[in-house]
N, C-alpha and C positions, 0 to 999 in steps of 0.2 A: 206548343205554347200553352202554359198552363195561364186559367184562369179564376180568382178567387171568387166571382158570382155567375152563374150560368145565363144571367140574363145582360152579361157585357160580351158572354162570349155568344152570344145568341147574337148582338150587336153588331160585332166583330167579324162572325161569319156572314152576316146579311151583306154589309159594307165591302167585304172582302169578294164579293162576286160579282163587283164591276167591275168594268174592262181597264186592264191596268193597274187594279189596287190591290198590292198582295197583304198578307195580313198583318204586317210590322204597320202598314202605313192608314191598313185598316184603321186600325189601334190607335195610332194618333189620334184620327179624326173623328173615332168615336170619344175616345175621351176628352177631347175639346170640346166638342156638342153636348160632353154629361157638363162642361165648366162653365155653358152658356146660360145666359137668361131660359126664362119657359119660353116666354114669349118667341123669343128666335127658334129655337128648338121645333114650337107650334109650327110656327111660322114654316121652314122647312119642311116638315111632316104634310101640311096640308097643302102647298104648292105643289109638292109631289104629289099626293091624293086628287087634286085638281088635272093636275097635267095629265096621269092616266085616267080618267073619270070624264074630261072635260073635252081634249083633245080631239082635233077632226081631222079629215085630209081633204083637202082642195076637191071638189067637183070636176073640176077642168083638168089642173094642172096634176095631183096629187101630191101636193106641197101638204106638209101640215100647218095648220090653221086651226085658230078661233072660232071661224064661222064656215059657211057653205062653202063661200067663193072668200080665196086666201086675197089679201091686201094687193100683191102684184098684180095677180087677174084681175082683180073688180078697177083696176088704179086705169082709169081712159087715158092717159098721156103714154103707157104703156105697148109695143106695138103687137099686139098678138099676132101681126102676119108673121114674125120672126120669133118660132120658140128652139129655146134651147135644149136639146135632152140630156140627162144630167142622171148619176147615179142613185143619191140623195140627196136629204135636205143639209148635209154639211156642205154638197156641192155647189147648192144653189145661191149659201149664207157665204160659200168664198167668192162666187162670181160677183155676188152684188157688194162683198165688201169693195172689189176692186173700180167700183162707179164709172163701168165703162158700157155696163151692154143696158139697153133698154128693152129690150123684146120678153117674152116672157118664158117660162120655163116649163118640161115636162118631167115628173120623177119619176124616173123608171120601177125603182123599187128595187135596183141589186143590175145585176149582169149575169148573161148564160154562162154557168159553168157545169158544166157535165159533171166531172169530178164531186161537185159536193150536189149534187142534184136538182141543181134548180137548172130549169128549160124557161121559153119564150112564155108559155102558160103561166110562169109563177112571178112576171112580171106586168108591169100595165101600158105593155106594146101593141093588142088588141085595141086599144081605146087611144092610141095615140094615132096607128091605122085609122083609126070610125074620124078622126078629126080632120087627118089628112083626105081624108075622101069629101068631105064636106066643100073641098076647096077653099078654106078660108085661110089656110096655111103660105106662106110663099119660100120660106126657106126654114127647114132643120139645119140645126147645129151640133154636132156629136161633139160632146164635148166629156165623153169617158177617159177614162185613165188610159193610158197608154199599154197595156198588159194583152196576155192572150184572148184574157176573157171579154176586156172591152173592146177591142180589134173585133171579135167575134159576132158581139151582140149591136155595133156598128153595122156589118153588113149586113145581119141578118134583119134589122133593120131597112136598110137601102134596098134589100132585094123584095120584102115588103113593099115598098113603096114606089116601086121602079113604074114609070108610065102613069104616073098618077099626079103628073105636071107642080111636083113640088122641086124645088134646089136642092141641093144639099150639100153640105161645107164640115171641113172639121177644123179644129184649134191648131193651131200651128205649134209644131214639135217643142214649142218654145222649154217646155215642161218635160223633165227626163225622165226615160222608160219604165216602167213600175211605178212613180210617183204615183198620190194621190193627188188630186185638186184643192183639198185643203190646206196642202202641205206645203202648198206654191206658196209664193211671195206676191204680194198684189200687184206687183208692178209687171212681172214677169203673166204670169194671168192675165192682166187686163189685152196686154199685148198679143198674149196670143189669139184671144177671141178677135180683136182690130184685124190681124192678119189673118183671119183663118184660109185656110186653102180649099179649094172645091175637093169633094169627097171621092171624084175619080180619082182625081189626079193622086190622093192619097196611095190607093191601090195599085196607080201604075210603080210608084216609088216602091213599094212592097215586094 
């Protein structure tokens, strides 16, 4: 792709290294943002400058957040004896799109996958551990994708926890194998959390 000013293709490749945007589409978007107001433009530039500058993660939960303690946690109608564990925060934004679960959420931060090398270490399973010991917990909820990797970092999870007078439940298969949680429809989602199954019993199926 040739370009007639080095600073649209400088543009172009910056844009071009999002997830999903090859550089035809790049190109659009930068040349619409050269067709916008400054102000939007600004506007843009510095929401973005703000959100990596500004940006926190939950104390509790590891949700990202505004503040210390994210909106859900701090929110007392909330039931923190029932959290959810959850991938990320795209996971967290489709369970509550679906306006079924009240309890609150843990983000793990990724799944164990040997293959690309992230272990139990490079996630924040240790601090959901420190939580569950505290006894203030009354049920997890595994609610990973259905894959090798989240099957995996499930029990390695439960076996963490075993004897430490917590429940544990997962989301009912409603959601087909490989999916993500994003990727559900809210109705199918919310339902699978309503139904979820005790997390033995998951194993014994397996």
């Amino acid at each position: 792709m040739d370009f007639s000013s080095k600073l649209l293709e400088n543009a172009v490749y910056e844009m071009s290294q999002l997830p999903g945007i090859g550089k035809r589409t790049a190109l659009r978007l930068v040349l619409h943002l050269l067709k916008q107001p400054d102000q939007r433009t600004e506007g843009l530039a510095t929401s973005l400058l703000d959100l990596k500058e500004k940006i926190q993660f939950c104390s509790n939960c590891h949700n990202i957040s505004d503040t210390v303690l994210c909106e859900i946690c701090a929110n007392t109608k909330r039931d923190s004896s029932l959290v959810c564990v959850v991938e990320d925060i795209r996971d967290v934004m489709a369970i509550e799109n679906t306006g079924q679960f009240r309890g609150t959420y843990h983000v793990l931060g990724g799944k164990i996958s040997p293959m690309e090398g992230v272990g139990p270490q490079d996630l924040t399973i240790n601090s959901l551990v420190t939580k569950v010991k505290k006894g203030e917990i009354k049920e997890l909820i595994f609610a990973l994708s259905s894959t090798m990797e989240g099957d995996t970092t499930n029990f390695y999870i439960y076996k963490q926890i075993s004897g430490l007078g917590v429940s544990t439940s997962t989301i009912a298969r409603g959601i087909a194998v490989g999916d993500e949680l994003e990727y559900a429809d809210e109705v199918t989602l919310g339902r699978s959390i309503l139904n979820r199954v005790p997390f033995e019993g998951s194993l014994k199926s397996n």
